[in-house]
C-alpha positions in Angstrom: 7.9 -28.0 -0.6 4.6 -28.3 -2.6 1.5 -27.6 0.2 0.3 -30.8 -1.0 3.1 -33.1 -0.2 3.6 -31.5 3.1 2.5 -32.5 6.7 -0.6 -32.4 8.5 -0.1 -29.3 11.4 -4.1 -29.4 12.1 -5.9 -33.1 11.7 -9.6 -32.7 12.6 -11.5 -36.0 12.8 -15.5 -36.6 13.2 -16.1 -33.1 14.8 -19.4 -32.5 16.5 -20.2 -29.0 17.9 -23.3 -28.1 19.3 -25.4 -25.5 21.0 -28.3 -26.6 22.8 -30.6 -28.9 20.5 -29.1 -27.4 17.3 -25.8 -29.0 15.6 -23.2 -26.9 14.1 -20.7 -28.8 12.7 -21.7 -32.3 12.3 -18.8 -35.6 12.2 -16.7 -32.6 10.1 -13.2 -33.9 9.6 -10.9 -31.8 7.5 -6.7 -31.9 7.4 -4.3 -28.8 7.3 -1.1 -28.8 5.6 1.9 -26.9 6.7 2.7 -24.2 4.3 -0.7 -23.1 3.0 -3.2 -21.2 2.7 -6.6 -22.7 3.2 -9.7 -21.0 2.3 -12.7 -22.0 4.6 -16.1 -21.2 3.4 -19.8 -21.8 4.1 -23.4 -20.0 4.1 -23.9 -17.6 7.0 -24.3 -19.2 10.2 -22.9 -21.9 9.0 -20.3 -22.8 11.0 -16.8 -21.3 9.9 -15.9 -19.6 12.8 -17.2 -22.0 15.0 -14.7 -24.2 13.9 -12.3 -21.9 14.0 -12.7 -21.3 17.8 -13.1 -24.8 18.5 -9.6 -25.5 16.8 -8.0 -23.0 19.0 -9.8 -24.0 22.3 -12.7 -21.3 22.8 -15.6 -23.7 22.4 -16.3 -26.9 23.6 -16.5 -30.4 21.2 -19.5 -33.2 21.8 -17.2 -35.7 20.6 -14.3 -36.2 17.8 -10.9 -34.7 17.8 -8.2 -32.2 17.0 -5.3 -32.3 16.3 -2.7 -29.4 16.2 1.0 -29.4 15.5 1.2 -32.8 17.2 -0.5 -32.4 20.2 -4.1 -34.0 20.7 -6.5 -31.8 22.8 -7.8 -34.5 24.5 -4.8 -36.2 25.9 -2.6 -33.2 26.2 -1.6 -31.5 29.2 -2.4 -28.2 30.0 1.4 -27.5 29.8 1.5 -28.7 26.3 -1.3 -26.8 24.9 0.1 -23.8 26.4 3.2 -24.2 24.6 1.3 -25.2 21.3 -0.8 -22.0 21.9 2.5 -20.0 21.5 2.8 -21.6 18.1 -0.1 -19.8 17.0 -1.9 -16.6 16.6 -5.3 -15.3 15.7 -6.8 -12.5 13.8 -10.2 -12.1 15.3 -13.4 -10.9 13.5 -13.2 -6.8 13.4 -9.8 -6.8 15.0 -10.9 -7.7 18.6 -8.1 -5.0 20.3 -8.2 -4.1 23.6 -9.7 -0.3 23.7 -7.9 0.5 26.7 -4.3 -0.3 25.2 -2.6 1.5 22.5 -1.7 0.4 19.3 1.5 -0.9 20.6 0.7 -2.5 24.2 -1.8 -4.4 22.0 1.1 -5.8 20.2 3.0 -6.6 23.0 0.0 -8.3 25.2 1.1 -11.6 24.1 4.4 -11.3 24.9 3.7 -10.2 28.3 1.1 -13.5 28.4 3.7 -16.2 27.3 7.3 -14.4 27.3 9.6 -13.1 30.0 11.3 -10.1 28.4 11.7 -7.0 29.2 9.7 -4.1 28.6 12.3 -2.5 26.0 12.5 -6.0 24.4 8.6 -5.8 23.8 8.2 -2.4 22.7 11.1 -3.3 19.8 9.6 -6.2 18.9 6.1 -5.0 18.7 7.1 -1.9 16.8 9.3 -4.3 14.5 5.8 -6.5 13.7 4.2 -3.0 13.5 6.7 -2.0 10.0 6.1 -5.7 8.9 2.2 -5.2 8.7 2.8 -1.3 7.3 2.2 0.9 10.7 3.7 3.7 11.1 5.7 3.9 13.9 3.9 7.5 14.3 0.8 5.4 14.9 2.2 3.1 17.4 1.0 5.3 20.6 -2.6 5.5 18.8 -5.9 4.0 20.6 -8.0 1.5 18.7 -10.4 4.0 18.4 -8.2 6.5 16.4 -7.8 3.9 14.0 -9.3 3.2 10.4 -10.7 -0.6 9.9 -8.0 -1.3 7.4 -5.1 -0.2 10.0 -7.4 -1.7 12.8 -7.2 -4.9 11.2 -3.7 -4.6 10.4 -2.5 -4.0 14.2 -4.6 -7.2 14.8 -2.4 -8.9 12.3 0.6 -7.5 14.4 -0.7 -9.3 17.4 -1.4 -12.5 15.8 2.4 -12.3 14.6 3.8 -11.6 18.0 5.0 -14.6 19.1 6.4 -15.7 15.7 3.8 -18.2 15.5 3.9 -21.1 12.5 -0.1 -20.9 12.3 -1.8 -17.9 11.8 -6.1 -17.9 12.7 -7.4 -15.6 10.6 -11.8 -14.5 10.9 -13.1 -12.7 8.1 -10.4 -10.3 7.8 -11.5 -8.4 5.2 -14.8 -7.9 6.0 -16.0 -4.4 6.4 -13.2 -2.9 4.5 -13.4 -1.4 0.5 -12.0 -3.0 -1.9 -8.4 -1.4 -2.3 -8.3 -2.3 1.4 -9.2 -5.7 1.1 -7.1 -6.4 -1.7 -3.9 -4.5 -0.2 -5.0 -6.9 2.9 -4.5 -9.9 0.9 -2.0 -9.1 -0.8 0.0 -8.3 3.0 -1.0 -12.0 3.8 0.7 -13.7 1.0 3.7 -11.8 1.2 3.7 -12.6 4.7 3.0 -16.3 4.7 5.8 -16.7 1.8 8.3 -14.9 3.4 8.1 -15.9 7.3 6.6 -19.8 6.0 3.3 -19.5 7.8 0.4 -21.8 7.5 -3.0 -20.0 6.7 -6.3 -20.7 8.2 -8.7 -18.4 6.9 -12.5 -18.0 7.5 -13.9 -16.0 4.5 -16.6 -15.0 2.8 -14.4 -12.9 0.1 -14.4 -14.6 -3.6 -11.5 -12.1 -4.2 -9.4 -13.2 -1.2 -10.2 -16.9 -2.6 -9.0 -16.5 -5.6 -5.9 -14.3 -5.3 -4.4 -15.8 -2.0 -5.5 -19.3 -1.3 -3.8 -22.4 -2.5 -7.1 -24.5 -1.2 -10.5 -23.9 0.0 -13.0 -26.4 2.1 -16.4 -25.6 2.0 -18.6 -26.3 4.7 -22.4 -26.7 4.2 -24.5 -28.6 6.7 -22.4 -29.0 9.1 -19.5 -31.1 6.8 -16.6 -30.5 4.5 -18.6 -31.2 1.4 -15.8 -30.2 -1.0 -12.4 -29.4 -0.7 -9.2 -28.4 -3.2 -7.5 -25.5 -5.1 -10.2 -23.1 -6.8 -10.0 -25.0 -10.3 -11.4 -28.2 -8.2 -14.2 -25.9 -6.6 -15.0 -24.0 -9.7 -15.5 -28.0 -11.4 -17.7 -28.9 -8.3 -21.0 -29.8 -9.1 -22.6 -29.6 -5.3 -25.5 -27.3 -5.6 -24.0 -25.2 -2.9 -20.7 -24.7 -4.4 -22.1 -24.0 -7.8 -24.1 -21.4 -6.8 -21.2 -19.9 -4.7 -18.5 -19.7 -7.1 -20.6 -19.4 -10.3 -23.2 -17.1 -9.3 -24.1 -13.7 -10.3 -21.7 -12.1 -8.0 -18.8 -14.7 -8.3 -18.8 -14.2 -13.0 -16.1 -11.1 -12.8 -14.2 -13.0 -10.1 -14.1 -16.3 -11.9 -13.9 -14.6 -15.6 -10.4 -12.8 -14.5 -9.1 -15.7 -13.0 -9.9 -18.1 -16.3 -8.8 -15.2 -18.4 -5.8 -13.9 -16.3 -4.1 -10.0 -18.2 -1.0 -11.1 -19.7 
């Protein structure tokens, strides 16, 4: 099924996030569609991730609401949220894996959080989303502190995939890593979100990672959504913001090779 045509899993309506005397995100309302990819971008500090984290529970709203795979966080009971929260993993900014757990028993935390299996269950599972994400099984006994920032990231993924969720959360994940990295990294989402059917949420600040894996992106300036659809729709935008973004200096080789794609 076309993105487009397809359901709402995350409805988010009026948002208001704040800190103190400053506003973050300010009435935002944006809809997410099973099956895609969506982009989500905005200046520094300017509140990707905070929405992010407010989606999945980590931060308090002011008022407004969210709604994911059904279940209203306002009205919903602590039961149901827990069993929405099984529907979903997160990649968190620079991996966020427990130092004192291998490679592994990272892996196989949430499964010990939400699942009753037993330990030989885990460790196959875990080492099975371990091959999906291209660990080694060699590696699978490794600390977080052995690890480069590309595998670091991609145990991370690992975890996020754990619980076979149907969203996957992900924070800037290619930031920090080179190029080859961050491309093979992309590349390892789309294959993964076409083969297993997930839907994408992705913070980013990456033009490549825009342009090669996301079927929309929402840009968020001010606190609002002030544009949204595929990159053709954003690269047409004429909101200040947006134009300098994705037609800037840094964006022309990005936005020349997907205008001019190699035959």
């Amino acid at each position: 099924m076309d993105p487009a045509q397809s359901p709402v899993v995350i409805g988010v309506r009026e948002l208001v996030v704040g800190f103190g005397d400053h506003i973050v995100l300010d009435h935002l309302s944006l809809d997410v569609r099973r099956g895609e990819i969506l982009g989500v971008v905005g200046a520094s500090g300017g509140g990707k991730s905070v929405l992010l984290r407010t989606i999945i529970g980590l931060l308090p709203k002011r008022s407004g609401t969210i709604v994911v795979l059904g279940a209203d966080r306002d009205t919903a009971s602590f039961e149901a949220m827990r069993a929405i929260e099984r529907r979903w993993g997160v990649l968190f900014q620079q991996g966020a894996l427990f130092s004192s757990l291998t490679v592994r028993q990272n892996v196989e935390f949430p499964m010990r959080e939400y699942l009753k299996l037993s330990q030989k269950l885990q460790t196959e599972v875990a080492m099975a989303k371990l091959g999906m994400v291209g660990i080694n099984a060699d590696d699978a006994e490794k600390y977080p502190a052995e690890l480069s920032g590309g595998m670091t990231k991609r145990v991370a993924l690992a975890r996020a995939l754990a619980l076979d969720p149907e969203i996957v959360f992900l924070d800037e994940p290619t930031s920090g890593l080179d190029p080859i990295s961050a491309g093979d990294f992309d590349t390892l989402i789309k294959t993964l979100q076409q083969t297993l059917g997930l839907t994408v949420f992705m913070v980013t600040h990456d033009l490549d990672s825009l342009f090669a894996v996301c079927d929309r992106v929402a840009a968020l300036v001010d606190g609002k959504v002030i544009a949204e659809g595929p990159i053709a729709a954003m690269l047409a935008c004429e909101h200040p913001w947006v134009k300098a973004y994705f037609q800037g200096k840094r964006a022309r080789e990005t936005t020349h090779a997907f205008n001019h794609p190699a035959s």
